[in-house]
C-alpha positions as CSV (number, residue, x, y, z in Angstrom):
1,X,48.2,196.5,52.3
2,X,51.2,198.4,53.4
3,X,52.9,195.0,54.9
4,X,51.7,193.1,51.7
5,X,54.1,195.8,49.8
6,X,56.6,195.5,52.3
7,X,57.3,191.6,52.2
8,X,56.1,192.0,48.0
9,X,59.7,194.1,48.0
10,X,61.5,192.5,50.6
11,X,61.3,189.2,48.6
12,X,62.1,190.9,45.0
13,X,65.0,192.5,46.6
14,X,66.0,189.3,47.8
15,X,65.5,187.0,44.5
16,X,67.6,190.0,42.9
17,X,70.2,189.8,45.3
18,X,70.5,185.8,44.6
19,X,70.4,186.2,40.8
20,X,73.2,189.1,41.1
21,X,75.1,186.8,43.6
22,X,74.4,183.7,41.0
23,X,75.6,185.9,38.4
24,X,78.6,187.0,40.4
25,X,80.1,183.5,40.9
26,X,79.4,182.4,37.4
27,X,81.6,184.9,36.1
28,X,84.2,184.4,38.5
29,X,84.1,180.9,37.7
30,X,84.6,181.0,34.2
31,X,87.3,183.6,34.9
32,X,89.3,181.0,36.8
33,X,88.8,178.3,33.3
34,X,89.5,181.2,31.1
35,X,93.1,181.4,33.6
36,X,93.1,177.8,33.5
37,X,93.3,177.6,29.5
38,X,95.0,180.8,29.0
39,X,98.0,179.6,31.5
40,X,98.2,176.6,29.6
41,X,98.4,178.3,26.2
42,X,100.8,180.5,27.6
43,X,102.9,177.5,29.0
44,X,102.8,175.7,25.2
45,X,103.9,179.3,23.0
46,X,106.8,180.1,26.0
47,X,108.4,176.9,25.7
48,X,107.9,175.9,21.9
49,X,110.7,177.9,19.6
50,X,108.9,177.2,16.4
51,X,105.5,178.2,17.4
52,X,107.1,181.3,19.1
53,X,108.4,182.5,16.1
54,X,104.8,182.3,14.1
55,X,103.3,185.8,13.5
56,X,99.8,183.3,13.7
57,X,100.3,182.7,17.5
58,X,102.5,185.5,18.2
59,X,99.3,188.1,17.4
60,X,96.9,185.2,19.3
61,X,99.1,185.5,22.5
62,X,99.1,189.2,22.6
63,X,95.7,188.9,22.1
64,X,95.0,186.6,25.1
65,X,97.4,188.8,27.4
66,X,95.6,191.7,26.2
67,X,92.0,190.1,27.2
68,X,93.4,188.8,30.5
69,X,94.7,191.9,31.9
70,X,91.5,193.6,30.2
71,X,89.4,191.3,32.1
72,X,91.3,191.5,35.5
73,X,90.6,195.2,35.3
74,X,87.1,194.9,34.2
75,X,85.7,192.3,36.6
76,X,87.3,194.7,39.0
77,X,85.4,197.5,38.2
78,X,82.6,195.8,38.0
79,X,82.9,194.8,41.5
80,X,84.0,198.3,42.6
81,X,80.2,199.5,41.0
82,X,77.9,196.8,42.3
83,X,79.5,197.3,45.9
84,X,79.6,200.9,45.8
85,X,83.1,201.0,46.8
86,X,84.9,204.9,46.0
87,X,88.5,204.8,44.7
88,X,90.9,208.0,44.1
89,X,90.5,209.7,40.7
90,X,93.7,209.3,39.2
91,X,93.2,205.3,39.9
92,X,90.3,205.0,38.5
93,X,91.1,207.2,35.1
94,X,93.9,205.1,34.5
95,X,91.9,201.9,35.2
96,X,89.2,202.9,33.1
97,X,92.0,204.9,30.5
98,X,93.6,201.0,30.2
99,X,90.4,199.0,29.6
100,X,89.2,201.3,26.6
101,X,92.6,201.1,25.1
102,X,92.7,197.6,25.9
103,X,89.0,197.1,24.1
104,X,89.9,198.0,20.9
105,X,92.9,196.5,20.9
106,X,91.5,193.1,20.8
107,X,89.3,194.5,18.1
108,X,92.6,195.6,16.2
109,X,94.1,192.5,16.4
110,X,91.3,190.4,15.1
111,X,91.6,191.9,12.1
112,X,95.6,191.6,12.1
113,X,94.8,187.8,12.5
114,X,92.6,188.0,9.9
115,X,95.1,189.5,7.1
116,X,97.7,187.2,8.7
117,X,95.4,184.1,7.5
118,X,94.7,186.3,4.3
119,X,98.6,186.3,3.2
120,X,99.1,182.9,4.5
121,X,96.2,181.9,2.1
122,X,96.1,184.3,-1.1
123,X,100.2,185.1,-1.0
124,X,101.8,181.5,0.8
125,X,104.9,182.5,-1.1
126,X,105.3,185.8,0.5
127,X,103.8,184.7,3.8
128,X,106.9,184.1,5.3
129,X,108.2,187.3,3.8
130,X,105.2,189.7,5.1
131,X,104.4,187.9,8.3
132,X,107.7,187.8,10.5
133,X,108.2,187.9,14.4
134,X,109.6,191.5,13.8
135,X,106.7,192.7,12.1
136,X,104.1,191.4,14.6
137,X,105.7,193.2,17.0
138,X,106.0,196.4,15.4
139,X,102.2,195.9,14.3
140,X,101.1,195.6,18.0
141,X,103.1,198.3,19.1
142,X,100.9,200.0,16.2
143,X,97.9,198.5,17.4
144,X,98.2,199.7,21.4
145,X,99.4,203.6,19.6
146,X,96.0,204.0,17.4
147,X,94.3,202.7,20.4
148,X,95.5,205.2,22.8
149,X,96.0,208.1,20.4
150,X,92.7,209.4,20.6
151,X,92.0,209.5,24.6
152,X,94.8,212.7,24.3
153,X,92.2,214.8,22.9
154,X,89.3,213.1,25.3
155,X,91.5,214.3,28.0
156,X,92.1,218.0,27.2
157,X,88.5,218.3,26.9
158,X,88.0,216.5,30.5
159,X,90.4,218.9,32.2
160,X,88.9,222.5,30.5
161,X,85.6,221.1,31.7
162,X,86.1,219.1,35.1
163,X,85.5,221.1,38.7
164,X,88.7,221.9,40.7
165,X,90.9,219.7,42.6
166,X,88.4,216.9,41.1
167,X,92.0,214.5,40.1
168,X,92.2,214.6,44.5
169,X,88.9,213.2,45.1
170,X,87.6,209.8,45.3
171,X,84.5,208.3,43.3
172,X,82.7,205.2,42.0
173,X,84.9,204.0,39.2
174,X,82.5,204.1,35.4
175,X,84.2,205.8,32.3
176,X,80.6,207.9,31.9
177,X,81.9,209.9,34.7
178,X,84.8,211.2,33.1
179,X,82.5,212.1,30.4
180,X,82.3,216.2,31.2
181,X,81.1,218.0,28.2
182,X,79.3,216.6,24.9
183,X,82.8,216.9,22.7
184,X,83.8,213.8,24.9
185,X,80.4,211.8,24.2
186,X,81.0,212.6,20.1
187,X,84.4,211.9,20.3
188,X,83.9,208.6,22.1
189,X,81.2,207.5,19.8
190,X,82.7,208.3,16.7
191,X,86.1,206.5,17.7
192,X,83.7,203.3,18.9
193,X,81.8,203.2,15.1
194,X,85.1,204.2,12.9
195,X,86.7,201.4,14.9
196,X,83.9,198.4,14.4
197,X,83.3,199.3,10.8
198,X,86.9,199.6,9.5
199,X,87.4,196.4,11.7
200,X,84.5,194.7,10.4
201,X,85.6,195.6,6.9
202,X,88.4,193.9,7.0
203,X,87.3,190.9,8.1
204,X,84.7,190.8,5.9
205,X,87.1,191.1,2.6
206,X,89.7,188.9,4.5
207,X,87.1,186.4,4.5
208,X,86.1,186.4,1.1
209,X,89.1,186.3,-0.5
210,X,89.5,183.2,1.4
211,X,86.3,181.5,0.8
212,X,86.9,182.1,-3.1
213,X,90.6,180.0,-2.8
214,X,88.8,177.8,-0.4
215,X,85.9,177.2,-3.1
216,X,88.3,176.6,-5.4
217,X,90.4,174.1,-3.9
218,X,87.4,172.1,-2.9
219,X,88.3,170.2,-0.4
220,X,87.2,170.8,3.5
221,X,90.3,169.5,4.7
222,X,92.4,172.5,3.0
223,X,94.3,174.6,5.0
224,X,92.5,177.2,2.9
225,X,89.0,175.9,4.0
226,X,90.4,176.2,7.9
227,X,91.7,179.6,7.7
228,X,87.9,180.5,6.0
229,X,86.6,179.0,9.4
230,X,89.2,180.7,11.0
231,X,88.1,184.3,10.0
232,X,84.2,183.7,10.0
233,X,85.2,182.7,14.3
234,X,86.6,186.5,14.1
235,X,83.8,188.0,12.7
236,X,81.6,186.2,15.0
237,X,84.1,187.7,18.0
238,X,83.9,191.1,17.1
239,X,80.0,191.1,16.7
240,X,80.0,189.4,20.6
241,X,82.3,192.9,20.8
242,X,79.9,194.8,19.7
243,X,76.6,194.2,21.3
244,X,78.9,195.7,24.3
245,X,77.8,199.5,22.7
246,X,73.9,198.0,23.9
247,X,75.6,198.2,27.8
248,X,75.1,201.8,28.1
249,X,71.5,202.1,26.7
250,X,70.3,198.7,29.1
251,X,72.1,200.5,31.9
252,X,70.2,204.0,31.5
253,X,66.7,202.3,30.6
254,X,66.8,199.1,32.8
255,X,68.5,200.2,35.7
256,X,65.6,201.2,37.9
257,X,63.6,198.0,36.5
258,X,66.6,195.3,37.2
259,X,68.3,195.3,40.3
260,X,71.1,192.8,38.1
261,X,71.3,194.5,35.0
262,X,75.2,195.6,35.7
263,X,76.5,192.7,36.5
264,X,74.4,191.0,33.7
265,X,75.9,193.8,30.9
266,X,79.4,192.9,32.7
267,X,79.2,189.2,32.2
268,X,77.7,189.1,28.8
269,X,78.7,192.0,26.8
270,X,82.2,192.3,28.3
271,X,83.3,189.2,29.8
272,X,81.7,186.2,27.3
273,X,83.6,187.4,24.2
274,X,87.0,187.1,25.8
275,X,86.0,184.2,27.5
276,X,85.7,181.8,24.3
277,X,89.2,183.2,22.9
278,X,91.2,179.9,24.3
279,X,88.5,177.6,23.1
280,X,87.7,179.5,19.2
281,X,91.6,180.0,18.9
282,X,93.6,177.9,21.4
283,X,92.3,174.4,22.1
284,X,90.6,174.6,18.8
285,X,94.3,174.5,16.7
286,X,95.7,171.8,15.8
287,X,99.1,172.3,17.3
288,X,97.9,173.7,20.8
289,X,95.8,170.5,20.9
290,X,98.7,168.0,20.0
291,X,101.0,169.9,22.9
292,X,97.5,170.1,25.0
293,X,97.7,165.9,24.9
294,X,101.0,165.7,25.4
295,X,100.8,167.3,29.0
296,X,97.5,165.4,29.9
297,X,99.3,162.2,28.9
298,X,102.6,163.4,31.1
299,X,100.4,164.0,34.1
């Protein structure tokens, strides 16, 4: 009976360790396309003056730097977890400090690309006006200032509560460690929801003001009908975004059942959403398709 249990673990143990692995190499996989596309994007706004001047693409590259780096430092970490590797503390903080900045940045700048189609559809004669190069980059700068504003307070609380000499030690790298009193845990919460619902407000009145011109005009070939498409692809990002907050409850509840279930929450709540930027917004437009051609014709 006792060998039975023995080889009855050995082999679960071993099935989990391929799915993890599987897992593992699907996500590094579709980080490589995600590179792929992204470079290519990159490649097409760098060298085109006109579409580097659009507000439209200006906020979409930002956003697809922003994801890149985001995901660089996630995959990371998630590595650094499943393969119990211990890094100093001041690393780690300012790994973990970057990616929950960098998290609600994308969520910021969904909804900037979502007034952006709002003006360009409701106000096209102050589009040009409202929307400039200048602007975008003053509303990013914007974006990544709300974004870090509120880990100041998050970190006064760490350091009244956290043991001595803990920023000279070394540790497992997870953002719940740094988590040292329950101010921290309401603070963090509250930021999370305030950010999702006046994000997801947004969107949701960007989009029907849109839909209304769109209905109006009639015709599914309007620019107006587009930029309702557009902003229903945002929504849709930003509720991938949020089924990331279901991460931390599958990781206290199914740890002990699901040898996986890390890299699983990695992959699919953090990783998927930013994956299918390039295709929603890059390969999808019109004019990163024509340039897309163009190279594959050149080569």
């Amino acid at each position: 009976m006792v060998n039975f249990t023995e080889v009855s673990n050995k082999t679960n143990n071993q099935t989990a360790e391929i799915v993890r692995s599987s897992l593992l190499t699907l996500m590094l996989l579709s980080f490589c396309v995600f590179i792929y596309f992204g470079t290519i994007i990159l490649h097409i706004f760098f060298t085109t003056p006109h579409v580097r001047e659009n507000a439209r693409y200006i906020l979409f590259v930002h956003m697809l730097i922003n994801d890149t780096l985001l995901l660089s430092v996630v995959i990371f970490l998630c590595l650094v977890v499943i393969y119990v590797v211990y890094i100093p503390v001041p690393i780690c903080y300012a790994l973990v400090t970057f990616s929950i900045s960098a998290f609600r940045v994308t969520a910021y700048n969904l909804a900037i690309m979502s007034l952006e189609r709002y003006f360009a559809i409701c106000y096209p004669l102050r589009h040009a006006q409202v929307c400039t190069m200048q602007r975008s980059l003053l509303v990013m700068g914007v974006m990544w200032l709300v974004s870090i504003t509120p880990l100041l307070p998050d970190f006064i609380a760490m350091c009244y509560s956290m043991p001595k000499n803990f920023f000279s030690t070394s540790l497992i790298c997870q953002w719940s460690t740094f988590a040292m009193n329950s101010f921290q845990v309401t603070l963090r919460s509250l930021m999370e929801i305030t950010t999702f619902i006046l994000v997801g407000l947004v969107i949701l009145y960007t989009y029907v003001k849109v839909m209304v011109v769109a209905r109006k005009i009639g015709s599914r070939r309007s620019t107006a009908f587009k930029a309702e498409k557009t902003v229903l692809l945002h929504a849709f990002q930003l509720g991938l975004c949020m089924t990331s907050f279901s991460s931390s409850f599958t990781n206290a509840y199914l740890r002990d059942y699901f040898y996986f279930i890390q890299i699983t929450n990695c992959f699919v709540f953090m990783c998927i959403p930013r994956f299918i930027s390039p295709l929603i917004y890059g390969v999808r437009d019109e004019v990163f398709r024509k340039y897309i051609r163009k190279m594959n014709f050149s080569v």
